[in-house]
PATOR-820557 format. One record per residue (C-alpha): residue number from 1; x, z, y. Coordinates in nm, 3 decimals. Layout:
BEGIN
<node k="NUM" X="X" Z="Z" Y="Y"/>
...
end
This chain:
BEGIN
<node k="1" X="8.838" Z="17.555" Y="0.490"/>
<node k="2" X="9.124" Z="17.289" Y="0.433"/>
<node k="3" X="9.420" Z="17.321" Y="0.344"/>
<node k="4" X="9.684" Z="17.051" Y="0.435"/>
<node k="5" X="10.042" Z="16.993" Y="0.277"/>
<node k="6" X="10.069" Z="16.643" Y="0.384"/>
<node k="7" X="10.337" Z="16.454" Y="0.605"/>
<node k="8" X="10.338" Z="16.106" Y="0.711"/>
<node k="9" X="10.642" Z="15.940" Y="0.952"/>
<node k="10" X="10.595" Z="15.644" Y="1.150"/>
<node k="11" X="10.883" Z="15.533" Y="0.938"/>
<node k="12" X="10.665" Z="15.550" Y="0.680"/>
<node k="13" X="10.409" Z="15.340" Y="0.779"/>
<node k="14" X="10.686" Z="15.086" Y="0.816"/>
<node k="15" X="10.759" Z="15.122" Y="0.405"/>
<node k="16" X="10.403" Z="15.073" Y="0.356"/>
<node k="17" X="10.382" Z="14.757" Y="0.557"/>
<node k="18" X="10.681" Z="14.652" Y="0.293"/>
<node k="19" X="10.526" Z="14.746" Y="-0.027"/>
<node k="20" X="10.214" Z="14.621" Y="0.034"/>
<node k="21" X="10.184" Z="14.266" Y="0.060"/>
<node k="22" X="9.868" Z="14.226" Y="-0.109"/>
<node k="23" X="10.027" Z="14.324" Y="-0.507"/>
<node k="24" X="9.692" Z="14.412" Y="-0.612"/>
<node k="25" X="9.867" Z="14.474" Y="-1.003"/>
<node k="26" X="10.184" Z="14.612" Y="-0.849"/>
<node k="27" X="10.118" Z="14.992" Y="-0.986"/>
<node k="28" X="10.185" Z="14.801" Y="-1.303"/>
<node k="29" X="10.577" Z="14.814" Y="-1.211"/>
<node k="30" X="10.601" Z="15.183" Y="-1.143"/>
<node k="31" X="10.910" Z="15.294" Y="-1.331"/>
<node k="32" X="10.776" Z="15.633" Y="-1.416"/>
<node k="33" X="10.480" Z="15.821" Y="-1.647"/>
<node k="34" X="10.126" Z="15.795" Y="-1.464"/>
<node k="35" X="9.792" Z="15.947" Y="-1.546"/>
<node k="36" X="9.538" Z="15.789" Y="-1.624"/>
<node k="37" X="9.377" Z="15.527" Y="-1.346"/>
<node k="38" X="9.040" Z="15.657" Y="-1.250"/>
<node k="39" X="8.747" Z="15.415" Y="-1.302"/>
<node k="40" X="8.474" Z="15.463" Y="-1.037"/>
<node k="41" X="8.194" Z="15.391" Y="-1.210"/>
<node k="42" X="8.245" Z="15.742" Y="-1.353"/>
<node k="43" X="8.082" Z="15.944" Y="-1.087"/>
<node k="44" X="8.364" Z="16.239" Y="-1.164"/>
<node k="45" X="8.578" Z="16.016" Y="-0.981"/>
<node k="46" X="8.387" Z="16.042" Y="-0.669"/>
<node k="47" X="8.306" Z="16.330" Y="-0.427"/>
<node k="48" X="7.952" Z="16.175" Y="-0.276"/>
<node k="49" X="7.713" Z="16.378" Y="-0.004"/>
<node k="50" X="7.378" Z="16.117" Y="-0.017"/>
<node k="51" X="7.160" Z="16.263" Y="0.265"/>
<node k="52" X="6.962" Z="15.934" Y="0.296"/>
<node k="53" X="7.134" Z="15.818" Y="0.641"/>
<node k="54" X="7.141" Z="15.481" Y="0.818"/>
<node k="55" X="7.567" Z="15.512" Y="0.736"/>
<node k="56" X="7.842" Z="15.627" Y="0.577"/>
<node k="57" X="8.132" Z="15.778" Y="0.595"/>
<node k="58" X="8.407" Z="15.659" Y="0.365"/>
<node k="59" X="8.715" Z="15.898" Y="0.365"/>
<node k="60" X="9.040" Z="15.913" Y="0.223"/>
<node k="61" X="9.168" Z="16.222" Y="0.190"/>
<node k="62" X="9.566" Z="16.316" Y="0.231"/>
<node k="63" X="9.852" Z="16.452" Y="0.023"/>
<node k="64" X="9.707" Z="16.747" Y="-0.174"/>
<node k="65" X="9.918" Z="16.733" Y="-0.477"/>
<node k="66" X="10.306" Z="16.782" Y="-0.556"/>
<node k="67" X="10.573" Z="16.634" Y="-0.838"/>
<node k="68" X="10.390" Z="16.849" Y="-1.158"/>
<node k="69" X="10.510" Z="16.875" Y="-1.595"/>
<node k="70" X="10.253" Z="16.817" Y="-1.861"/>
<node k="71" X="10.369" Z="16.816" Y="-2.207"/>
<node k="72" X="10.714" Z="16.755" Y="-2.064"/>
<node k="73" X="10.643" Z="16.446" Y="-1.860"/>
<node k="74" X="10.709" Z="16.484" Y="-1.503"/>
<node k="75" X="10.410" Z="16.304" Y="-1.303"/>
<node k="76" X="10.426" Z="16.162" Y="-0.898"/>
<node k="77" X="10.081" Z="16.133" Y="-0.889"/>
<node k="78" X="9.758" Z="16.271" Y="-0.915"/>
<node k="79" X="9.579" Z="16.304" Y="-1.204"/>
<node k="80" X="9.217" Z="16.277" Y="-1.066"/>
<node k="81" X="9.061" Z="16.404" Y="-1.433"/>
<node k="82" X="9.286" Z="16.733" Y="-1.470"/>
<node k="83" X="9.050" Z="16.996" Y="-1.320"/>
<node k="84" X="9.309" Z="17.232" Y="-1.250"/>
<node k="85" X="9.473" Z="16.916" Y="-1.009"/>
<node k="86" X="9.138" Z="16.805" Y="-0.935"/>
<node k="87" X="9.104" Z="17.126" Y="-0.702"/>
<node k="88" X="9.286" Z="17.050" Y="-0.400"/>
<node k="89" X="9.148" Z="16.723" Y="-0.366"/>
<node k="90" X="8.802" Z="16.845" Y="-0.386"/>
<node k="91" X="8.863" Z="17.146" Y="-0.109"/>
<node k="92" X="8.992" Z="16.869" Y="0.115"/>
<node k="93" X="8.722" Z="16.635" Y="0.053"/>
<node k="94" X="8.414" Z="16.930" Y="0.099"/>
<node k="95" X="8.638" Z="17.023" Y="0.382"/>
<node k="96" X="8.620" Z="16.723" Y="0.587"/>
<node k="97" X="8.232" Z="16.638" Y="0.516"/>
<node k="98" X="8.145" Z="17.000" Y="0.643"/>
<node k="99" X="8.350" Z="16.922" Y="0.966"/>
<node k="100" X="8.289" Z="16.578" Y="1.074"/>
<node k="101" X="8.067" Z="16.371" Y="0.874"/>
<node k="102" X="7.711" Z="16.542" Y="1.036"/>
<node k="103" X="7.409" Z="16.354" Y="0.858"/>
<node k="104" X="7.586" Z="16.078" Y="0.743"/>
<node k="105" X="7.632" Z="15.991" Y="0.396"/>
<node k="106" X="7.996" Z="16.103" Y="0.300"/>
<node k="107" X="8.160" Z="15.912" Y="0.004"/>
<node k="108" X="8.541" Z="15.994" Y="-0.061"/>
<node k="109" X="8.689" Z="15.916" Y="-0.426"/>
<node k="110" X="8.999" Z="16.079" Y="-0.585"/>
<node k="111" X="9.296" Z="15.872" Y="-0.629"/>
<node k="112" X="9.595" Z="15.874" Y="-0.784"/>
<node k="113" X="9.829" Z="15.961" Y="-0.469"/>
<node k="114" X="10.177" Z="16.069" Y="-0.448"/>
<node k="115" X="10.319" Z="16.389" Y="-0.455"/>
<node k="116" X="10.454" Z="16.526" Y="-0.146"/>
<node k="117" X="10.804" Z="16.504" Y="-0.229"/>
<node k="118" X="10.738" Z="16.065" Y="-0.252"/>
<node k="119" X="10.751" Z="16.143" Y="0.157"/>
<node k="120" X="11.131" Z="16.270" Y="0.156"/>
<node k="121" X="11.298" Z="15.943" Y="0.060"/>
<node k="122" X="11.189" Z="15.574" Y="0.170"/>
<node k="123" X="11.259" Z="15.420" Y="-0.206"/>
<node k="124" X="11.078" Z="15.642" Y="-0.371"/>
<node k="125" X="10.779" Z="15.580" Y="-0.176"/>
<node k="126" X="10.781" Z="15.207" Y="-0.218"/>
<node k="127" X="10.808" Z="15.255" Y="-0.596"/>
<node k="128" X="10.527" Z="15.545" Y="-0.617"/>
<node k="129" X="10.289" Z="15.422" Y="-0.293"/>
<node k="130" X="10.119" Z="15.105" Y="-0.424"/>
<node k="131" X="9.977" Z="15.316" Y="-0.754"/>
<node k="132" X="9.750" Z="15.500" Y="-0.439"/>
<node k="133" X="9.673" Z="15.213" Y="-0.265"/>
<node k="134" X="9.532" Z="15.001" Y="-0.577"/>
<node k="135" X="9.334" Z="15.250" Y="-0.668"/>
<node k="136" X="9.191" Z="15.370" Y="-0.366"/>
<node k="137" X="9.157" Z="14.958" Y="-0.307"/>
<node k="138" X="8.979" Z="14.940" Y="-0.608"/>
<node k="139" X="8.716" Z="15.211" Y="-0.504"/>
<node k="140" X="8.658" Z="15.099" Y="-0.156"/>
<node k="141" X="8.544" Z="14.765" Y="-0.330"/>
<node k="142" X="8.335" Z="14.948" Y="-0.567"/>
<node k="143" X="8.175" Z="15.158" Y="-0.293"/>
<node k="144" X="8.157" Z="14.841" Y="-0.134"/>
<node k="145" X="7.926" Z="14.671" Y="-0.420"/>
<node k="146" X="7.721" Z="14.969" Y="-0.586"/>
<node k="147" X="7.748" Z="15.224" Y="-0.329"/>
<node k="148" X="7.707" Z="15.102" Y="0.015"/>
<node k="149" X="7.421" Z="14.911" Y="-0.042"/>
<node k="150" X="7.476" Z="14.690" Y="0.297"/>
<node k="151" X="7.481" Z="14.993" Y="0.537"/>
<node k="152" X="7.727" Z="15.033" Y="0.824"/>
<node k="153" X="8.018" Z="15.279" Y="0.745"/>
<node k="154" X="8.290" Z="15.443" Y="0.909"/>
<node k="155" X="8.603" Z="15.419" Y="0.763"/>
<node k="156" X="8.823" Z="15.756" Y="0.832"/>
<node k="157" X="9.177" Z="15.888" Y="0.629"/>
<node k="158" X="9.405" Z="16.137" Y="0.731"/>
<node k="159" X="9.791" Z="16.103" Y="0.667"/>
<node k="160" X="9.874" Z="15.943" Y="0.343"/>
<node k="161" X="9.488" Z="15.866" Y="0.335"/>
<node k="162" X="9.529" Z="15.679" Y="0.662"/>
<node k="163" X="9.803" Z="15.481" Y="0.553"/>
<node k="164" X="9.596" Z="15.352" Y="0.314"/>
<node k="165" X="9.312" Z="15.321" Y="0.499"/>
<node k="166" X="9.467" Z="15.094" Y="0.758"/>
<node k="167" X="9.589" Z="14.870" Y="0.448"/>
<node k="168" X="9.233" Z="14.855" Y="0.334"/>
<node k="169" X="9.139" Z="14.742" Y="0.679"/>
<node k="170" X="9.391" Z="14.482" Y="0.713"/>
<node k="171" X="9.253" Z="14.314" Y="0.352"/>
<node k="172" X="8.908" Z="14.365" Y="0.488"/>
<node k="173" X="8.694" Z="14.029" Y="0.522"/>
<node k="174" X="8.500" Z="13.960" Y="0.853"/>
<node k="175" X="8.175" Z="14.011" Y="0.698"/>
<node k="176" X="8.265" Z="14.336" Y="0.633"/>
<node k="177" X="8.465" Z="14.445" Y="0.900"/>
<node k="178" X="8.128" Z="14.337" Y="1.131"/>
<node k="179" X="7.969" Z="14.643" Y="0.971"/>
<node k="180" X="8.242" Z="14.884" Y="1.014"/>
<node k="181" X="8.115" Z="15.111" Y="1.327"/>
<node k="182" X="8.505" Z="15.261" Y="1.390"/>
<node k="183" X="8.824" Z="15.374" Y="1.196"/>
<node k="184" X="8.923" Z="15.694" Y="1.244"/>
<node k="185" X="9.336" Z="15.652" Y="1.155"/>
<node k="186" X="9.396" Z="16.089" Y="1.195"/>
<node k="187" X="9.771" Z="16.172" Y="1.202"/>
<node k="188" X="9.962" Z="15.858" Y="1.150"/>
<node k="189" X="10.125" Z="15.601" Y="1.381"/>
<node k="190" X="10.055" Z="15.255" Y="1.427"/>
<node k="191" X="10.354" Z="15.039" Y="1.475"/>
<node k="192" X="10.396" Z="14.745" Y="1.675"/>
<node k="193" X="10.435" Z="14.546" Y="1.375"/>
<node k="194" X="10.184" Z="14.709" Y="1.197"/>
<node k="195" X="9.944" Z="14.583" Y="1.507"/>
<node k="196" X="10.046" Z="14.262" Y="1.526"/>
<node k="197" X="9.990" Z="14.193" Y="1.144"/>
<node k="198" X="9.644" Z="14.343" Y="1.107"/>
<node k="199" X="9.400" Z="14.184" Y="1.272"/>
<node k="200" X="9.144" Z="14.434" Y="1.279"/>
<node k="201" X="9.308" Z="14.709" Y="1.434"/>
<node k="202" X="9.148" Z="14.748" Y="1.789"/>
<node k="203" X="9.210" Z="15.055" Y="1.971"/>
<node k="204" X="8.925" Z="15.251" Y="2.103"/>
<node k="205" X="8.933" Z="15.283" Y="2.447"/>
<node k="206" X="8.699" Z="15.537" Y="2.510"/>
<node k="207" X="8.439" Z="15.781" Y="2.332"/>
<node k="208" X="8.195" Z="15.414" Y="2.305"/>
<node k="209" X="8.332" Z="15.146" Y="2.188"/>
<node k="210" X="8.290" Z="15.044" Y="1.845"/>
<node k="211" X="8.494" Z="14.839" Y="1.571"/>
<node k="212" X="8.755" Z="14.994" Y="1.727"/>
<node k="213" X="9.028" Z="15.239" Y="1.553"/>
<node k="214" X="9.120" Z="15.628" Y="1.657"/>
<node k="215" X="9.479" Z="15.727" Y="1.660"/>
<node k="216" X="9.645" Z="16.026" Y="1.710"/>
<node k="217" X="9.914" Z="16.245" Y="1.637"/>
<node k="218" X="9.937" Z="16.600" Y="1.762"/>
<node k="219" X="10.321" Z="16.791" Y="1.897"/>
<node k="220" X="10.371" Z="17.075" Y="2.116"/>
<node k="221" X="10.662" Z="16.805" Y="2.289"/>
<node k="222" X="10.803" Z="16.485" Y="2.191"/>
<node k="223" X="11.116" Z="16.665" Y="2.040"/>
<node k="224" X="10.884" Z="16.851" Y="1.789"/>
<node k="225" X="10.811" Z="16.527" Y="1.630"/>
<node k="226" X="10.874" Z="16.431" Y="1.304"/>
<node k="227" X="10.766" Z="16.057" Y="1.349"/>
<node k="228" X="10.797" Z="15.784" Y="1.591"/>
<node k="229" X="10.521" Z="15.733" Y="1.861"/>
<node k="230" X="10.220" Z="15.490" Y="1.811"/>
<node k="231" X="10.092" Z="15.175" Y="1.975"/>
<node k="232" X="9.755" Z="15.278" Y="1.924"/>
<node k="233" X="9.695" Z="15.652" Y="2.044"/>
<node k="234" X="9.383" Z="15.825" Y="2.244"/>
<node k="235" X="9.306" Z="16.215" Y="2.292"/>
<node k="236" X="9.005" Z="16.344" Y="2.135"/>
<node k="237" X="8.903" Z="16.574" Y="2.326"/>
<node k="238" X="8.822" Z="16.329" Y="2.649"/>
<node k="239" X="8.849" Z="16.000" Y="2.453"/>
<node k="240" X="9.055" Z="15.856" Y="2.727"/>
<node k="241" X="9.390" Z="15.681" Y="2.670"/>
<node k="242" X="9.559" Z="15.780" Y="2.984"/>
<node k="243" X="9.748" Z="16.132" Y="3.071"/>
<node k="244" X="9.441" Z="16.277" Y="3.198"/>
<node k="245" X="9.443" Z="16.659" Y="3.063"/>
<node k="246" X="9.188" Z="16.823" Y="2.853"/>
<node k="247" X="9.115" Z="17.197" Y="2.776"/>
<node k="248" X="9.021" Z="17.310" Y="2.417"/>
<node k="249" X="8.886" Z="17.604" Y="2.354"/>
<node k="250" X="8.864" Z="17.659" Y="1.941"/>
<node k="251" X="8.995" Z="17.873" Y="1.703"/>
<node k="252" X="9.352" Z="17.748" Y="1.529"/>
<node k="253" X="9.366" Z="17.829" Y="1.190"/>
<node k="254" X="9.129" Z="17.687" Y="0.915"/>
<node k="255" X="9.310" Z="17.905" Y="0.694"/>
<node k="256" X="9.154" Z="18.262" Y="0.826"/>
<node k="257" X="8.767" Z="18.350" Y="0.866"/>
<node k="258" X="8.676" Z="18.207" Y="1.189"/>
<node k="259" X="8.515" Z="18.565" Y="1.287"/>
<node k="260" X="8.898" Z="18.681" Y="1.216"/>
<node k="261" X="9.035" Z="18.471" Y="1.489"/>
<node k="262" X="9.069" Z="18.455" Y="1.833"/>
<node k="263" X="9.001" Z="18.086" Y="1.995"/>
<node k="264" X="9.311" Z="17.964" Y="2.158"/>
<node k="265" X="9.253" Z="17.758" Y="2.493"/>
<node k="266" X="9.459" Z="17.455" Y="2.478"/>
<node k="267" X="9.558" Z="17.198" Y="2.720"/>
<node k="268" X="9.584" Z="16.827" Y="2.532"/>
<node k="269" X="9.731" Z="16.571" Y="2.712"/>
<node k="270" X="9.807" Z="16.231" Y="2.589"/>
<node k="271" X="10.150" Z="16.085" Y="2.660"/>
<node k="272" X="10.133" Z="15.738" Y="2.720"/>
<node k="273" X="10.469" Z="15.658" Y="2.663"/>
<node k="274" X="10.500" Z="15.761" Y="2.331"/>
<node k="275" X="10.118" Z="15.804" Y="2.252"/>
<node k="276" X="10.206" Z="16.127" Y="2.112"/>
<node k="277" X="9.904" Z="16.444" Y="2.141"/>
<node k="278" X="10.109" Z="16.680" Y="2.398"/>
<node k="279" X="9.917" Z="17.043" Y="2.272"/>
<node k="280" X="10.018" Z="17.349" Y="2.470"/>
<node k="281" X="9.879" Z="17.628" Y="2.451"/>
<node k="282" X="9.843" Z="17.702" Y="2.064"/>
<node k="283" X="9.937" Z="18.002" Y="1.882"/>
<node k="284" X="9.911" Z="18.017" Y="1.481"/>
<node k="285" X="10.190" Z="18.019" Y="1.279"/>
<node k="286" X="10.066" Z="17.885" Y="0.969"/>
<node k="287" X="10.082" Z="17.548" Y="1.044"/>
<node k="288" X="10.457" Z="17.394" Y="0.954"/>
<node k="289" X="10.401" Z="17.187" Y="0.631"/>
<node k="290" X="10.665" Z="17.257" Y="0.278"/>
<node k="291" X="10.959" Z="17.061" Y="0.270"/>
<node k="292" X="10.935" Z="16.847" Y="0.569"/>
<node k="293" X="10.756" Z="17.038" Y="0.831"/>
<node k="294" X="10.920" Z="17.130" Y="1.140"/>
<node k="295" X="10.819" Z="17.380" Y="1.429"/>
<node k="296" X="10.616" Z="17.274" Y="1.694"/>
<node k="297" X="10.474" Z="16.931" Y="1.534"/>
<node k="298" X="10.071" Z="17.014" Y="1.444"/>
<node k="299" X="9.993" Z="16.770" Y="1.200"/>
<node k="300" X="9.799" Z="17.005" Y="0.953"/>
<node k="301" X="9.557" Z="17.054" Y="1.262"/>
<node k="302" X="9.496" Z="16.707" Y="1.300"/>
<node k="303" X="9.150" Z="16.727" Y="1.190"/>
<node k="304" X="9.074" Z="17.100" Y="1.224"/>
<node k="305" X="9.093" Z="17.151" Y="1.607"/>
<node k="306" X="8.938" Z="16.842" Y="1.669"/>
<node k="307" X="8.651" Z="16.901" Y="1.457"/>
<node k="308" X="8.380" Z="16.927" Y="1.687"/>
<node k="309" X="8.483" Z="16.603" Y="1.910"/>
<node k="310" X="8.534" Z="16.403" Y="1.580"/>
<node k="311" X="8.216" Z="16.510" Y="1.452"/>
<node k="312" X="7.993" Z="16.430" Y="1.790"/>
<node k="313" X="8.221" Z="16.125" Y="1.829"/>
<node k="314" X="8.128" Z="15.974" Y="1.474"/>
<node k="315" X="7.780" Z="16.032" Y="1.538"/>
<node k="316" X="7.745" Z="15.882" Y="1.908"/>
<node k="317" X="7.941" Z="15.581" Y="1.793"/>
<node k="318" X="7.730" Z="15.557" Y="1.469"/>
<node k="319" X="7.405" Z="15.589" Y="1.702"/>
<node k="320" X="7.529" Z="15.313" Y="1.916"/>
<node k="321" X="7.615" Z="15.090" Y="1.668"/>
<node k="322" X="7.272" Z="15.117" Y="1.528"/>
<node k="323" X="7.110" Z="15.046" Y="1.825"/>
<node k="324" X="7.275" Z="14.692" Y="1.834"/>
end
């Protein structure tokens, strides 16, 4: 079961957009202490499920670690080779390959991300953000090289991990982008501007297409939210992108036993307006995220209720894309 602390604003995504502009050394600037950057030809640097398929998955996972003192230094970031930090990072990435990734090859490497409290103020995100996206930059190119061996992937990230991924996609190269079968962008928002300037965003349009990205973010009503809406938005539970309504029947809490749960039936409805995940019907209380949570705004379900429609989803789309 997962367990997820992480928030990430629309707002957010805007700071990334300004932080990013292809510094592959800017980490380099960071005005405080940082562990040690993980090399990924060490294999302890990598969580990797080889089950011999056709493709991969290649995830990135979101904000398991907070603002931590060793030896007296204060640290903002992860250190991927403390195995006491390690921990949450792993649960999140065995989490996610038992949900979604099926029989594909799952390959998701730590990185040095920010603490959760880098999310509470915009200029302490650009200073601390760029550390996680070189380095989970530099492992997407070594997966890329040693790893991938030519195979088509899916590229998939959840919060902070989306963020990133979507910068990774808007580096990406033709060549490669030809073999990625879909992006799977779970609880963050796509800006306008954030469209406009990356090329290879191209929203899905249905539960089919591939090359396409999956967007979505998940409130009980627009006024629970603790971002802006999205440009690129679908519900995964019909995989269409207009208000049509969907039920859900599934259990709410990846937190308790499953047996220890009752399964809440849900209504999800996509607002197009906002592209905001309209959820009604759902019951748990141990969803609202430290520090910057709020009531009513699901995004430590993102992946969890979805699970089964992400899973089958990644798996038709994969099958397709194979058969081209």
């Amino acid at each position: 079961m997962m367990r997820k602390i992480v928030h990430l604003t629309a707002c957010l995504a805007l700071v990334l957009l300004t932080v990013q502009c292809h510094e592959n050394k800017r980490s380099q600037t960071f005005s405080g202490a940082l562990p040690k950057a993980p090399e990924y030809a060490d294999t302890t640097q990598w969580y990797i499920a080889d089950r011999h398929a056709e493709a991969d998955v290649f995830y990135i996972i979101s904000t398991e670690t907070g603002d931590y003192s060793l030896d007296g230094t204060t640290y903002y970031h992860a250190d991927t080779y403390n195995d006491s930090l390690r921990g949450p990072l792993y649960a999140e990435m065995l989490g996610v390959d038992t949900l979604i990734s099926g029989r594909l090859n799952y390959f998701s490497p730590y990185y040095r991300q920010c603490s959760l409290q880098s999310f509470t103020n915009d200029s302490i995100l650009q200073d601390r953000l760029p550390v996680a996206i070189d380095d989970v930059r530099s492992a997407f190119h070594y997966y890329l090289e040693h790893l991938n061996n030519g195979r088509p992937f899916v590229l998939a990230g959840f919060s902070q991990g989306a963020l990133i991924m979507l910068e990774l996609m808007k580096e990406m190269d033709d060549k490669t982008f030809k073999r990625m079968i879909a992006a799977y962008a779970l609880g963050t928002s796509i800006s306008e501007d954030m469209l406009q300037q990356n090329g290879h965003i191209k929203a899905a349009q249905g539960a089919s297409d591939t090359g396409v990205t999956i967007c979505y973010n998940s409130v009980r009503d627009a006024n629970c939210a603790i971002w802006g809406g999205s440009h690129v938005a679908i519900n995964p539970v019909n995989w269409r992108t207009d208000a049509e309504p969907a039920v859900l029947a599934t259990e709410p809490s990846p937190l308790l036993p499953v047996s220890e749960q009752k399964k809440d039936t849900m209504t999800i409805r996509l607002d197009t307006q906002t592209g905001f995940l309209l959820v009604d019907g759902f019951t748990a209380t141990d969803y609202v995220l430290p520090l910057i949570g709020k009531e009513g705004c699901y995004h430590s379900r993102e992946i969890w209720l979805y699970r089964d429609q992400l899973r089958e989803n990644i798996a038709h789309r994969t099958t397709l894309f194979l058969q081209k």
